[in-house]
C-alpha positions in Angstrom: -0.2 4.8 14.6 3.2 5.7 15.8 4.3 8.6 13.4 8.0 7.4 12.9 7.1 3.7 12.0 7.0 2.5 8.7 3.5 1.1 8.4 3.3 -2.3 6.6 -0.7 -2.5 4.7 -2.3 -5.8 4.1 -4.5 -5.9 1.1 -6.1 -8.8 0.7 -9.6 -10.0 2.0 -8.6 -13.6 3.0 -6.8 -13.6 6.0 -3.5 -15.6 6.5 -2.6 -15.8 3.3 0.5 -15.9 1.1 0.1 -12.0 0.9 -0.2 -11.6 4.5 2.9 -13.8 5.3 4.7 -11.6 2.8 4.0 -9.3 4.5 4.7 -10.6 8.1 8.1 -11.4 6.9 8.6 -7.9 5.5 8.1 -6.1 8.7 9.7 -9.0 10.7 13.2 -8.0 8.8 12.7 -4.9 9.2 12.2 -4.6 12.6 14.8 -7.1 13.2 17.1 -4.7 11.7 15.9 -1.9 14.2 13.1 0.0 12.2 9.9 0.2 14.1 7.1 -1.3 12.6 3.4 -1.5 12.1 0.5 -3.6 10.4 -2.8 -2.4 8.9 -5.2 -5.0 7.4 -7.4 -3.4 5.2 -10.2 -5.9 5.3 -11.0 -5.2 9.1 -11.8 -1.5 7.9 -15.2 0.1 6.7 -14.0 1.3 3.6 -16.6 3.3 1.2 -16.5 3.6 -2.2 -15.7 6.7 -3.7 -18.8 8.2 -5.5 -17.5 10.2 -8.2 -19.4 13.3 -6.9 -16.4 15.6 -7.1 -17.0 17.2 -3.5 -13.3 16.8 -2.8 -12.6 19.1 -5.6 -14.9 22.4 -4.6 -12.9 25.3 -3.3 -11.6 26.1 -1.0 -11.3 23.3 1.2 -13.9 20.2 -0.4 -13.8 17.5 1.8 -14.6 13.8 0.9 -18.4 13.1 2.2 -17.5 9.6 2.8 -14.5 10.6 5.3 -17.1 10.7 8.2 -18.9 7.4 7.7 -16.0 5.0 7.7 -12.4 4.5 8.6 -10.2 5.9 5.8 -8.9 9.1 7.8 -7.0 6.5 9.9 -6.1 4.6 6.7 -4.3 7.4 4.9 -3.0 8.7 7.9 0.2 7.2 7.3 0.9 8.1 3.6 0.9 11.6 5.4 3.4 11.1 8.1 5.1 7.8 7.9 8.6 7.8 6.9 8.1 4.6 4.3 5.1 2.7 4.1 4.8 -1.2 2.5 1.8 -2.9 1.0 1.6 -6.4 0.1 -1.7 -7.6 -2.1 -2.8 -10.6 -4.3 -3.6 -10.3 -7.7 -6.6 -11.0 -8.9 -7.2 -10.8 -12.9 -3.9 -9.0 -13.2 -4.9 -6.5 -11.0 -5.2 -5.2 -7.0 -8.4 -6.9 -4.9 -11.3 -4.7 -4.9 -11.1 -3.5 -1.2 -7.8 -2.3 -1.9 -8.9 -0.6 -4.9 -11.8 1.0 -3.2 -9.3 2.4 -0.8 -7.3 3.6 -3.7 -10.5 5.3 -5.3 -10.8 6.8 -2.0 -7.4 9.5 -2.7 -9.2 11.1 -5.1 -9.7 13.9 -2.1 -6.0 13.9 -1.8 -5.4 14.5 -5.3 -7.5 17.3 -5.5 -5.9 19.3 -2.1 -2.6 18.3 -4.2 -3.6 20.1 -7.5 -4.9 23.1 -5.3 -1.7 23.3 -4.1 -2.6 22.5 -0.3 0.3 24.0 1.2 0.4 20.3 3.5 0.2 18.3 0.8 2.9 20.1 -1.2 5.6 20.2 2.4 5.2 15.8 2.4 8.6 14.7 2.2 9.5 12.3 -0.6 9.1 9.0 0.6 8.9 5.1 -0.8 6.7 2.6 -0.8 7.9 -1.3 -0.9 5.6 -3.3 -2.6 5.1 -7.5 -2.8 2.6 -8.3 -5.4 2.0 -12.0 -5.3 0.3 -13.9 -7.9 -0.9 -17.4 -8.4 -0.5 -17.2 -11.9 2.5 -18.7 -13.5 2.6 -17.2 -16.8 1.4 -13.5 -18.1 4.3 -10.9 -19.3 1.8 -8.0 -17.9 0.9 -9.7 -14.6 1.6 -7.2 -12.5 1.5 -4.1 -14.9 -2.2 -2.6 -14.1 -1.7 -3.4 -10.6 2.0 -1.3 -10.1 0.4 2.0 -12.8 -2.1 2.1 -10.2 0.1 2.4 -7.3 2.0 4.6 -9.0 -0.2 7.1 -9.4 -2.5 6.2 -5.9 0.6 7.0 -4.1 1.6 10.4 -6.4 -0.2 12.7 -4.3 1.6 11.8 -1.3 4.8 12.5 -3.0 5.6 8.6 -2.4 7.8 6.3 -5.2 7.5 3.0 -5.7 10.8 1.4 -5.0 11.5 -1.6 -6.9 8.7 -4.3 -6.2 9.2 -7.8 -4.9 6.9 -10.1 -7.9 6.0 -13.3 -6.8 4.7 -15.9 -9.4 3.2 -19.4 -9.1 2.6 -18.6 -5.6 -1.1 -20.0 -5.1 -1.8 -22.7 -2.5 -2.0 -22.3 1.2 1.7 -22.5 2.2 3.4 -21.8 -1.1 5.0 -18.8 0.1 7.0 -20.2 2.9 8.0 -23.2 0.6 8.7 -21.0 -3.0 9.0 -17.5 -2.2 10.6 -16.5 1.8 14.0 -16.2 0.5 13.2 -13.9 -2.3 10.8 -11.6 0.1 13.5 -12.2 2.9 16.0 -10.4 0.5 14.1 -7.9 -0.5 13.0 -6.5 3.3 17.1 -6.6 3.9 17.5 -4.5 0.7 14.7 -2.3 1.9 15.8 -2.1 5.7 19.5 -0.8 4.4 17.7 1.8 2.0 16.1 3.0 5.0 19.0 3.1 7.3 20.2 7.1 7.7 
């Protein structure tokens, strides 16, 4: 990972998908407006789940006991040094797909160097995350409610906001996000490339 790039995180376990072309688009205007750029697919990682055992939270130091058996030290590498990061996920029963939630689960380690007051973890800059949640349901006033708590406070730790998602409805079928939904993803990756202009 290049350390001044904003990294872009696909989240669902299909590829090529309406989340994944989301995404694409995203980080396609946002390079084209001169920010470097780069893509994680969460599904090609091992990702473990987190096992509750609370080893994170020993002092003086616990470390997570999955860390070493998988691939989530690269994963949360850039919510530690990126300078915006973007995820863009299907929902599935109103909430996040369960790979992506196991990698969620997984910050439990950062949380608890956060509330020890890890002297790293308290110097991360404050930072924002852009967000396309796309659902194939049409209706559904909470829709996307679990799904943007849980990002909330997933991202907390890293002293990273939520800037104001992108919600696609109705956007099911192979295809339906290049024929319902590029213009309003296209507008918000020029909103979010001018936020992130100096």
């Amino acid at each position: 990972m290049t350390e001044r790039a904003v990294v872009g995180y696909a989240c669902s376990p299909r590829p090529k998908g309406n989340s994944d072309a989301a995404l694409a688009l995203l980080l396609a205007e946002l390079a084209a407006a001169g920010v470097a750029t780069e893509r994680l697919a969460l599904r090609n990682a091992c990702v473990l789940p987190c096992l509750g055992c609370q080893r994170c939270a020993l002092p003086p130091g616990g470390n997570c006991v999955q860390a070493p058996k998988d691939q989530t030290t690269l994963l949360f590498a850039p919510l530690l040094t990126a300078p915006a990061v973007c995820f863009a996920a299907p929902i599935y029963f109103y909430h996040l797909p369960s790979g992506f939630k196991a990698f969620i689960d997984r910050a439990q380690s950062y949380y608890a160097r956060r509330e020890r007051r890890d002297p790293a973890m308290l110097a991360l800059p404050p930072r924002k995350a852009y967000v396309v949640l796309v659902a194939g349901r049409a209706r559904g006033e909470r829709l996307f409610e679990g799904a943007l708590r849980t990002l909330k406070y997933f991202l907390e730790p890293f002293n990273i906001t939520l800037a104001d998602p992108c919600l696609l409805r109705g956007v099911d079928q192979p295809g339906d996000l290049a024929r319902l939904a590029a213009d309003d993803v296209t507008t918000y990756a020029r909103a979010a490339a001018a936020a992130m202009r100096p």
